[in-house]
C-alpha positions as a printed NumPy array, in Angstrom:
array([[-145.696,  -80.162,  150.453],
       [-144.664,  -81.71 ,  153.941],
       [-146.671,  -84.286,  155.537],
       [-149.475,  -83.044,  157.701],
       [-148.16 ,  -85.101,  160.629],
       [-144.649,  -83.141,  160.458],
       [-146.225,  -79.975,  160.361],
       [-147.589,  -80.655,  163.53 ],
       [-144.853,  -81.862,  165.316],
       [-143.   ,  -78.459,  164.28 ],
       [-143.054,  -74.849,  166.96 ],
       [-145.987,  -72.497,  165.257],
       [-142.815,  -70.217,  163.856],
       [-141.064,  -73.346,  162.296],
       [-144.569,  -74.45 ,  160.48 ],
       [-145.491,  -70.662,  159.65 ],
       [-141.959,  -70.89 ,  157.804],
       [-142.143,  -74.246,  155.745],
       [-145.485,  -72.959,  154.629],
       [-144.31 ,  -69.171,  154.183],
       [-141.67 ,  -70.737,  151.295],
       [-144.21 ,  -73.423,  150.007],
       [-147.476,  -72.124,  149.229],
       [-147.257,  -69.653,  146.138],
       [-149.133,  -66.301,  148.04 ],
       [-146.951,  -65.933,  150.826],
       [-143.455,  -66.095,  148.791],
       [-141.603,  -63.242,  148.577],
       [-140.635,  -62.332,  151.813],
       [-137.054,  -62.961,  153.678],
       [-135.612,  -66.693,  153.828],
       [-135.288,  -66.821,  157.527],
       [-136.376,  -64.016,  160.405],
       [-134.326,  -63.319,  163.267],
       [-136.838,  -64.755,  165.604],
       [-137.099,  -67.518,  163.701],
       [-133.579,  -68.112,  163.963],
       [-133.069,  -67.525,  167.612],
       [-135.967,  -69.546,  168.383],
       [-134.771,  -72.38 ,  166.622],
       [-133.199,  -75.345,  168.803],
       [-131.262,  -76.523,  165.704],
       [-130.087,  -72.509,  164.886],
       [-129.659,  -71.235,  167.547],
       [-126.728,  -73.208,  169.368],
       [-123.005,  -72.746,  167.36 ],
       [-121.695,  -74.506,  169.397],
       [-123.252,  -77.946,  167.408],
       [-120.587,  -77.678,  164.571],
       [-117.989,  -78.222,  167.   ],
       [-119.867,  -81.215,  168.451],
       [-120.678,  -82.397,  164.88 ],
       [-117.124,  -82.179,  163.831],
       [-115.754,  -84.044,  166.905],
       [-117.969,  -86.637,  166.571],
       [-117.457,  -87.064,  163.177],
       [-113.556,  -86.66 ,  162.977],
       [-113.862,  -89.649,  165.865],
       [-115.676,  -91.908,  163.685],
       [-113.539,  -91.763,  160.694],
       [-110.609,  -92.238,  163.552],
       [-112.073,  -95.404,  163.859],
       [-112.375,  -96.833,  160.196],
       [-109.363,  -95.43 ,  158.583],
       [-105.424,  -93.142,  159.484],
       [-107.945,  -90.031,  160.037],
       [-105.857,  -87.206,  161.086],
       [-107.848,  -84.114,  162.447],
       [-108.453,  -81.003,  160.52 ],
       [-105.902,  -78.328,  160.915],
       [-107.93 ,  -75.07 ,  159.809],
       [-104.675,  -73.043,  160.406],
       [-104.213,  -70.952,  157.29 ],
       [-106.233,  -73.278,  155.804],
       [-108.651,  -72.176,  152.412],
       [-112.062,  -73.722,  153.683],
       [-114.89 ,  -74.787,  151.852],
       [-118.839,  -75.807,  153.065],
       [-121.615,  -76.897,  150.487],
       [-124.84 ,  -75.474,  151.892],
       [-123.495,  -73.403,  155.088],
       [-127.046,  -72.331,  155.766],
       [-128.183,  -68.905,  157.172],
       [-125.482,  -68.694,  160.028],
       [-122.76 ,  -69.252,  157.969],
       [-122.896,  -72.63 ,  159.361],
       [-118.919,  -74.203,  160.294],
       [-117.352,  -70.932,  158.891],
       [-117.235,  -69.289,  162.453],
       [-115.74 ,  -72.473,  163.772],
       [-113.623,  -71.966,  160.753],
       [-112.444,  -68.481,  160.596],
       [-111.664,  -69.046,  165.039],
       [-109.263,  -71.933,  164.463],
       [-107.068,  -70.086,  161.881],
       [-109.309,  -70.35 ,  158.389],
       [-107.43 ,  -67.811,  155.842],
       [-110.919,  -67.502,  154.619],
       [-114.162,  -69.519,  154.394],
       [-116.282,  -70.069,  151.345],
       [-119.753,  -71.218,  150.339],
       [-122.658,  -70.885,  148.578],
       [-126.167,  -70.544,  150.534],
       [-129.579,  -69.614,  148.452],
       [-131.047,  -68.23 ,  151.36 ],
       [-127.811,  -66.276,  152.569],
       [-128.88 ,  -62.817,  153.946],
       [-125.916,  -61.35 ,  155.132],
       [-127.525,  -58.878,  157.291],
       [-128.43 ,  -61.597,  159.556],
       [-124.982,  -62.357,  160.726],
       [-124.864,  -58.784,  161.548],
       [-127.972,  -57.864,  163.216],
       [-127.65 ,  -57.224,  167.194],
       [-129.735,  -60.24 ,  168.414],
       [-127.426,  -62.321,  166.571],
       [-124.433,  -60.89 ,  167.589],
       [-125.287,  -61.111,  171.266],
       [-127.272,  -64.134,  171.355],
       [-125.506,  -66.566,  169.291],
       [-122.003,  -65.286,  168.055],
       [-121.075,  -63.953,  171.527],
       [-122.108,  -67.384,  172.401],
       [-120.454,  -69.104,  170.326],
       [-117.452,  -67.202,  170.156],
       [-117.484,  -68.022,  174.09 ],
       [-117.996,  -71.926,  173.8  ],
       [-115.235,  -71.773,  171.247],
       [-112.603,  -70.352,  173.684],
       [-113.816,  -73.096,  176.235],
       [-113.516,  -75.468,  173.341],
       [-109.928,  -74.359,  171.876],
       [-108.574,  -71.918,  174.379],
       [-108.399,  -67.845,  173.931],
       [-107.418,  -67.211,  170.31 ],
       [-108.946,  -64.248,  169.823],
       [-111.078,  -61.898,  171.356],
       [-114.629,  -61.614,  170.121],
       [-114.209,  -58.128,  168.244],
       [-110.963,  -59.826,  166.334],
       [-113.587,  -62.526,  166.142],
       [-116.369,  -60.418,  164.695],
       [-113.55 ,  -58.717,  162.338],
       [-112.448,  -61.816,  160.938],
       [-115.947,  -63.077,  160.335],
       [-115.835,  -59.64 ,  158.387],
       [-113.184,  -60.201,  156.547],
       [-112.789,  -63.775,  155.612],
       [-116.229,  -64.708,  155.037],
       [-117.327,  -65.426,  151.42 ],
       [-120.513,  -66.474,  150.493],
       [-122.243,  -66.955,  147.503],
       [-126.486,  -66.508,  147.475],
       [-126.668,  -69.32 ,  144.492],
       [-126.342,  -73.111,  144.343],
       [-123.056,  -74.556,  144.722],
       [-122.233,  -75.363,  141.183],
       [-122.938,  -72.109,  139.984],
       [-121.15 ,  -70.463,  143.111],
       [-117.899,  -68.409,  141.978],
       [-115.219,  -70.863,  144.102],
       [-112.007,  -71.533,  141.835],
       [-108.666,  -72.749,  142.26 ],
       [-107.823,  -75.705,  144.553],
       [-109.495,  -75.651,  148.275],
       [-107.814,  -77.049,  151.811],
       [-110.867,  -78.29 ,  153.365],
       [-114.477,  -79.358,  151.9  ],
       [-117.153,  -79.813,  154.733],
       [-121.261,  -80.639,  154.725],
       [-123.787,  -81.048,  156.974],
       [-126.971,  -83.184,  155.479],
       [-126.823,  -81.087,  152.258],
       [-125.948,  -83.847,  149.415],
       [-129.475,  -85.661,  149.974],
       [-131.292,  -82.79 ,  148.783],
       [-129.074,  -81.958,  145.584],
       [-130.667,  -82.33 ,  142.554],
       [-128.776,  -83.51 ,  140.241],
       [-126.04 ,  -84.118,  142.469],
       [-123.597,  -84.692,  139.756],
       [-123.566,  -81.031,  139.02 ],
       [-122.216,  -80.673,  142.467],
       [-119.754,  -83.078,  142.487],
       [-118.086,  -81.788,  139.389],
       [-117.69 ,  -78.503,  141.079],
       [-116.063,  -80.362,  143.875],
       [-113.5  ,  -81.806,  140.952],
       [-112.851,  -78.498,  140.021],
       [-112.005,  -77.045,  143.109],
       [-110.24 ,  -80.367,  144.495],
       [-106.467,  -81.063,  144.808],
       [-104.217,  -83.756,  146.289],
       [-104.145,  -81.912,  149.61 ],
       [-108.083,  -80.971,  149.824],
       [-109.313,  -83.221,  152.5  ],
       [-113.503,  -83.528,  152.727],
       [-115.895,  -84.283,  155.054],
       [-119.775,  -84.898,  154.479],
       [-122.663,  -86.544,  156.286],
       [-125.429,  -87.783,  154.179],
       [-128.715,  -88.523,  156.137],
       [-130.589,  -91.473,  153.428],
       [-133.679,  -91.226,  155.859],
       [-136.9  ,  -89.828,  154.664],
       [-136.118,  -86.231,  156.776],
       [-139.792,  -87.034,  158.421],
       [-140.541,  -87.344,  162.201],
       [-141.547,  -90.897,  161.456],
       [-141.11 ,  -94.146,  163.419],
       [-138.666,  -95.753,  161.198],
       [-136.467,  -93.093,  158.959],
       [-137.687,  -95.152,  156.09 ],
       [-141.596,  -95.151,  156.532],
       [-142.487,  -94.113,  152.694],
       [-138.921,  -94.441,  150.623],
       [-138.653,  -97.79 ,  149.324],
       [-142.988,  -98.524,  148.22 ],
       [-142.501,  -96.687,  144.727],
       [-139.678,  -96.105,  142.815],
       [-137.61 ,  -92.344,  142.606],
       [-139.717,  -90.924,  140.406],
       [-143.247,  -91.019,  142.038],
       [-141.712,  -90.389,  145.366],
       [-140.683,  -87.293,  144.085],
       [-143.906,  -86.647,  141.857],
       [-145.724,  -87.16 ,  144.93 ],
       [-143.427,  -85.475,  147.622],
       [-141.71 ,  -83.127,  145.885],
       [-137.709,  -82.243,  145.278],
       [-137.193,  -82.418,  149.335],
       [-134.446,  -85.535,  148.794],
       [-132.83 ,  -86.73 ,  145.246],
       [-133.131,  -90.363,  146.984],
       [-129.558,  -91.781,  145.703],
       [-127.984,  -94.256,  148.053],
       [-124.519,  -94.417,  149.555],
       [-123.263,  -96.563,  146.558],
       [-124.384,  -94.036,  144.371],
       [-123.099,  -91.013,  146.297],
       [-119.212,  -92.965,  146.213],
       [-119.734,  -93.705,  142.479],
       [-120.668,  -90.372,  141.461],
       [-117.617,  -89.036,  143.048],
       [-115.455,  -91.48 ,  141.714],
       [-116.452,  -90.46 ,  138.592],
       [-115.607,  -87.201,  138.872],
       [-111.949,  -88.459,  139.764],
       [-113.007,  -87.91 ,  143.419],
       [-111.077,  -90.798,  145.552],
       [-113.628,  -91.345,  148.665],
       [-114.175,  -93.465,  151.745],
       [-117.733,  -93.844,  152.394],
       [-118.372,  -94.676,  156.695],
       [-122.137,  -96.101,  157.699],
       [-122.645,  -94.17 ,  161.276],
       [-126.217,  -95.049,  162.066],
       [-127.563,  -98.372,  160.281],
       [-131.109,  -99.105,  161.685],
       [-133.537, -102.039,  161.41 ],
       [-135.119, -102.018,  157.824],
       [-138.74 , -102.366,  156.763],
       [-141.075, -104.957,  156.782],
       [-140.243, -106.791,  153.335],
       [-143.615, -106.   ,  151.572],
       [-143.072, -102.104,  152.197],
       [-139.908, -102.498,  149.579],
       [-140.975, -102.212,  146.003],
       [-139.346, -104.484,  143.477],
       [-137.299, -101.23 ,  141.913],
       [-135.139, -100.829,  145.267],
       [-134.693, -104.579,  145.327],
       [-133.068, -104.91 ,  142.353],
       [-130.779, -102.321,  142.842],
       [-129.789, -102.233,  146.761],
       [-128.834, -104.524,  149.306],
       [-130.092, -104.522,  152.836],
       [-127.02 , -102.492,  153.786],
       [-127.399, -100.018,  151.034],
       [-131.403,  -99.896,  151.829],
       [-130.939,  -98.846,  155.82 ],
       [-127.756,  -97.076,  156.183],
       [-129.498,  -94.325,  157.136],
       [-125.819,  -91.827,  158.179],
       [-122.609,  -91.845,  156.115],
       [-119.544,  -90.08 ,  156.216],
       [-118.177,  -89.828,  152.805],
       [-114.874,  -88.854,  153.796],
       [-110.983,  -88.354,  151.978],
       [-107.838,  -88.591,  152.286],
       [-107.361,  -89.514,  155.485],
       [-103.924,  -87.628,  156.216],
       [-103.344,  -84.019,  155.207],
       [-101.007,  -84.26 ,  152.241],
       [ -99.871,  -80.411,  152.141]])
């Protein structure tokens, strides 16, 4: 169950949700509303996968030969696209042959109801043009969504993606995989020379906290998550490269935010003998790979 203090920093419709999926009695009823969704700062603006991408595509400019994604004809794949269909409209604008993932919540009648349509996909179909120039019109847009969008209401490893993938992108979804290696040997399966990937991992405690680390590092994995629940698996970079390594997954792993660490009595011994300060408060990665599109 969230922290009190979180609760309280949330809109009434964003706490009436968390506890809606939470408390046993009020299960049962849709993932997301409409309302909730268009009421959502985070949800409610496309537009931030374009902004997400650029930023990120400039960082891993920076610390390797990153070329930028060419989504032209391109097979693309998200982990965890969320109840939008999260980059797949970006996708499916620039050129995607089709876009794949696999959502637990997916309700595809969202994507389709009229408040959606008019008051984010018109949007975002409109900051796309301003973005990329005139493509397509919106009702090829809307079409295409149509046509090319796949999406699977399951976890990813048990999602029905096969056969080698162009593009693997996700947004703050391997934190909260448990057990991650399932995931990542679903990647290997549907990975090829060419496939190029992109994921942030946030490694903060997903809390409105002073520090992003308030809380992670007092008790080992295990009575975090007794205590807190299966909100974040808790691995580390280090252990997010080495689980795709081996899987046979070759990646780059680039720190974007690295913040000032705990006091030194706030880190139990277990994360001491493990981590080093970097590893401990690298709170954004990009685990990123290859570099240059091979195909």
């Amino acid at each position: 169950m969230p922290r009190l203090s979180y609760l309280l920093s949330l809109t009434p419709r964003e706490t009436w949700r968390i506890l809606r999926h939470r408390l046993p009695g009020l299960r049962g009823g849709p993932a997301w509303t409409v309302n909730e969704l268009m009421s959502s700062p985070k949800h409610a603006r496309g537009i931030r996968f374009a902004e997400l991408l650029a930023r990120q595509e400039a960082i891993a400019a920076q610390h390797m030969s990153w070329q930028p994604l060419d989504f032209e004809g391109r097979r693309v794949v998200e982990i965890g696209c969320g109840p939008l269909a999260g980059f797949g409209p970006l996708a499916i604008f620039r050129g995607a042959s089709n876009f794949e993932s696999a959502e637990p919540e997916w309700d595809p009648a969202l994507l389709r109801d009229p408040a959606v349509v008019d008051t984010y996909l018109r949007v975002f179909h409109a900051d796309l043009v301003a973005l990329y120039g005139p493509r397509i019109d919106f009702a090829t847009f809307r079409d295409a969504l149509d046509a090319r969008l796949s999406i699977h209401r399951c976890g990813f490893e048990a999602a029905a993606i096969e056969g080698a993938v162009d593009i693997v992108l996700s947004q703050s979804v391997l934190e909260h995989v448990f057990p991650l290696d399932d995931t990542v040997a679903k990647l290997a399966e549907i990975q090829a020379p060419q496939t190029r990937f992109l994921h942030l991992v946030d490694f903060g405690n997903h809390y409105p906290t002073a520090s992003p680390y308030d809380g992670l590092y007092e008790k080992p994995p295990e009575a975090y998550i007794e205590q807190r629940g299966k909100a974040i698996n808790l691995l580390r970079a280090p252990d997010i490269v080495e689980t795709f390594a081996a899987h046979g997954i070759a990646a780059t792993l680039i720190p974007t935010r690295k913040l000032p660490g705990q006091a030194s009595e706030q880190i139990g011994d277990w994360w001491r003998e493990r981590y080093d300060d970097d590893a401990l408060f690298t709170q954004l990665a990009l685990v990123v790979g290859p570099g240059d599109s091979v195909a």
